[in-house]
N, C-alpha and C positions, 0 to 999 in steps of 0.2 A: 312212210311206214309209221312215223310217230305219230300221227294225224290220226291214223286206224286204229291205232292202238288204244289213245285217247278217245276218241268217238266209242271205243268200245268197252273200257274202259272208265268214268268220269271221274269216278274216286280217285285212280293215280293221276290222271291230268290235273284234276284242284291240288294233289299232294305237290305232284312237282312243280306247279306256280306259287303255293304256299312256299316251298322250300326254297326258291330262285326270288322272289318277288317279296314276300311278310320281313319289315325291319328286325328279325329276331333271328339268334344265335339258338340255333335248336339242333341237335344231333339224335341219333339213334344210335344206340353203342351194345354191342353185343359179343362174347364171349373174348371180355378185353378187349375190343374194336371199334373204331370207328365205324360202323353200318355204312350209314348216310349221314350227312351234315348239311344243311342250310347254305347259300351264299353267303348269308352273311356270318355265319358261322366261319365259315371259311377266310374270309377277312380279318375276323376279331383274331384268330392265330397268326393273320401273318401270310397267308394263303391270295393267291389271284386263280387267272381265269387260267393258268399253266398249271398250276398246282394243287392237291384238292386231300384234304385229310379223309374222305371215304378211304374204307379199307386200310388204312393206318392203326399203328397200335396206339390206344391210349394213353399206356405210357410217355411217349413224346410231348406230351401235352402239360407234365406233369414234372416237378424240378427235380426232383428225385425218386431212387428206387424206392424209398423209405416213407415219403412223402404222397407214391402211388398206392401201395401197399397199405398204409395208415387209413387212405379212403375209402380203399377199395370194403377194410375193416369197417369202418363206420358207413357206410350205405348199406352192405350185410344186415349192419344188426337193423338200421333205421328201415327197408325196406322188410326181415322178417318181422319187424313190430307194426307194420301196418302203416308205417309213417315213411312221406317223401324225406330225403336227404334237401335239406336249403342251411346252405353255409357258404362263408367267403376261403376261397380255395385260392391259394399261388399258382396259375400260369405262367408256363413260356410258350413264346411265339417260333414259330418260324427260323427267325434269325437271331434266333439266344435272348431278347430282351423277358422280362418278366413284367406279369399282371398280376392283379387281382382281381377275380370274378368271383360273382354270387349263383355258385352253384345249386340250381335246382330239379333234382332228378328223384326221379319216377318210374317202376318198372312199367310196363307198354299192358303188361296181364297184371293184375297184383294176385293172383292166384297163382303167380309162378313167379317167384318174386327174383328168382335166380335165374330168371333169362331174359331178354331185350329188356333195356332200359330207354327212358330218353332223359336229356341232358337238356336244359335251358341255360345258356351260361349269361352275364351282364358284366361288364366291364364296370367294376364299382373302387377302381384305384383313385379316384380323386374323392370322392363322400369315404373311403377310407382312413386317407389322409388325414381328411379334415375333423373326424370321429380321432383321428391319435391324440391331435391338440387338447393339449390340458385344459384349453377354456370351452372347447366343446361338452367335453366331459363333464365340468364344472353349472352347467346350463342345462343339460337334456340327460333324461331318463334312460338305460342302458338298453330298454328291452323295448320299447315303442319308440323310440329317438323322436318324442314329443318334448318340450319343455319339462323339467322337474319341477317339483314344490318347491326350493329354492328360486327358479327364474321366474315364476308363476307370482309369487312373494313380491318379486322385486317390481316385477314389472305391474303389478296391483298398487302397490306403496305408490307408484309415481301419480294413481288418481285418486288415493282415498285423501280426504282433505283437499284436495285440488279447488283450485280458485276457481279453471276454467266452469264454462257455464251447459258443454255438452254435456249429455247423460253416458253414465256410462254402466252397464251391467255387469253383471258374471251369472253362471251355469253351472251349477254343481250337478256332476252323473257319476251314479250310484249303479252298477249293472247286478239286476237282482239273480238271486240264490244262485250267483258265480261260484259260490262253493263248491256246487255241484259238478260245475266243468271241473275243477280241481281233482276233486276225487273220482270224477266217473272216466276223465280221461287222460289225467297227469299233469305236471306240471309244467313240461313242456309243452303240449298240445297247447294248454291254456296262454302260454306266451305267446306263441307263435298268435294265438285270437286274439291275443290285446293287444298284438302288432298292427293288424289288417284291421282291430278296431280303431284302433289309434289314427290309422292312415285313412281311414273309411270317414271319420268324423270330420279331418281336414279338409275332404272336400266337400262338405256339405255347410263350412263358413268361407267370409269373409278372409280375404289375404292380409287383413287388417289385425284380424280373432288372433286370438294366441287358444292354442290347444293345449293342454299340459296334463299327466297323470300325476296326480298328487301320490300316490299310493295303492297298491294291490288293485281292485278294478274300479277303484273313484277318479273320476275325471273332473278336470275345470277347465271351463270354456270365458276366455276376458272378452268383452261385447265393448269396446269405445266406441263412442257417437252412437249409444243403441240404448234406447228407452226402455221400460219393462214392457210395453205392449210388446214390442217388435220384438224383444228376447223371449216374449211367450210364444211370440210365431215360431223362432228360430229352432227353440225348446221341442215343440210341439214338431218339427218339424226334423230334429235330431232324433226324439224318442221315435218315430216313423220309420226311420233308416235301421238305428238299433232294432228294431223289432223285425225289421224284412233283411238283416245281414245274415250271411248264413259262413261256416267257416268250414270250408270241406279239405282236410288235410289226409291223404291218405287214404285209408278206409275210417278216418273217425269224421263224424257231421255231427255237428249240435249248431243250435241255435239259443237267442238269449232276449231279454228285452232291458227297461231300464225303468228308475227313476229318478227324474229330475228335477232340481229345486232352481228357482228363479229370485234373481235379487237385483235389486236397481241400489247403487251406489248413494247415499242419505247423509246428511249431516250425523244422524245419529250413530251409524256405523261411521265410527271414528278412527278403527282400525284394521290390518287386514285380517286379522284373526275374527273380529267383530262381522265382517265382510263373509269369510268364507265359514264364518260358522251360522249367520243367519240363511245361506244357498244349504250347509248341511239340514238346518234344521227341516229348511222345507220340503227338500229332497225324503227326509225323514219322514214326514207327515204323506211323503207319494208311497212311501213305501208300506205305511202302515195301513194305508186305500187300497195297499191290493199289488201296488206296482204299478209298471207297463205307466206310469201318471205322470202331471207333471202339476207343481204347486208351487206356487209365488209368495214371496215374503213380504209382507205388508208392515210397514210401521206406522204408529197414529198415533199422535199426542205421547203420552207416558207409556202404551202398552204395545204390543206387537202381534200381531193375530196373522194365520195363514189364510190367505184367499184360493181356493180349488182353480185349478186349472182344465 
């Protein structure tokens, strides 16, 4: 009977092997209920092939009545403003133990923002943990959990003056008239974009790269063992991504581009301030071409001149 159903059917046949088969914790929740949930969904609480959170209250899921109530508060207002809920929420399992998952829900209509939602949950109790640690904290930026200007600092220091004989670069990115995200769609919205830009940039380097926001939406990118040619590739190759990333949160979509300056590591930059102020300059000079560019920092003899990229 299943078979017929499915043959006639295709959309719920692909749903129901998405939901039995895809690694992902994905539920359907509707008027405080469990709808439908995932296998693996069902796992991440504590659940087997005897037991199954469809048709259950959400509540259970959740540590407290106070604790249920508080979300249910904060999805309200974040799904009537047009914005998905993504936050780290306290689960319990099953069998009493507790989680921590990174909840991220979305009404199914956003034209009806108070009926069927779905739920993405991720089990993020150990990258939590280790976000507690004082030296975590002390290292990485709170909002893109990239490197800070403090670790970016430190870990520049170890090659400016360096004896060794590899090259080593840096990448200064600049995202233009970000302001605009700020005021057109808040200041949340615009985190949540330096987060996914943040994490969109790491995979477009080297496991090697250090990725770091220095500050509001300036970025630096450490290149060791990378010559300036091969960091204008890199460059050129970052600004690409920045330009085709698109950040769809909700009902808000913007897009953005960038500019970025190129520095190859020189005796004459003697320092990291020296260092990261010759990648602003250049960055500066892409900015003032228009943007969307990217411009290399040339030193010669006594004077310093920008090379277009």
């Amino acid at each position: 009977m299943q078979n017929h159903q499915d043959a006639a059917d295709p959309t719920a046949a692909r749903m129901r092997a998405l939901l039995v088969r895809a690694p992902l914790a994905v539920a359907f929740v509707g008027a405080g209920r469990f709808e439908v949930v995932s296998e693996h969904f069902n796992h991440l609480f504590g659940h087997g092939d005897d037991t199954d959170l469809s048709g259950t209250d959400q509540r259970g899921a959740l540590v407290s009545d106070s604790s249920h109530q508080a979300l249910q508060a904060r999805m309200g207002a974040a799904f009537g403003g047009g914005r998905p809920l993504d936050e780290e929420v306290e689960f319990v399992r099953r069998d009493g133990s507790r989680f921590w998952g990174r909840l991220q829900a979305t009404p199914v209509h956003w034209e009806q923002p108070a009926g069927e939602a779905m739920w993405v949950v991720e089990d993020v109790t150990a990258a939590r943990t280790q976000r507690m640690q004082p030296t975590w904290s002390a290292k990485h930026d709170e909002v893109t959990e990239l490197s800070n200007r403090r670790e970016i600092e430190r870990r520049l220091a170890d090659h400016v003056g360096s004896r060794r004989h590899e090259p080593v670069s840096v990448l200064f990115i600049d995202i233009d008239k970000f302001s605009d995200v700020v005021q057109g769609m808040g200041a949340e919205v615009a985190d949540h974009f330096l987060y996914g830009l943040g994490q969109m940039l790491v995979t477009k380097v080297r496991a090697s790269d250090v990725v770091a926001r220095l500050e509001n939406d300036h970025f630096v990118v450490l290149l060791p063992d990378c010559d300036q040619h091969y960091a204008q590739i890199v460059a050129e190759k970052l600004r690409s991504a920045i330009a085709g990333y698109r950040l769809r949160w909700g009902l808000h979509r913007t897009r953005v581009k960038a500019s970025l300056g190129v520095v190859q590591l020189q005796p004459t930059l003697d320092t990291v301030d020296a260092v990261l102020g010759a990648g602003q300059l250049a960055c500066t000079e892409a900015k003032a071409a228009g943007g969307d560019s990217v411009r290399v920092f040339v030193s010669s003899g006594s004077y310093e001149e920008l090379a277009g990229a």
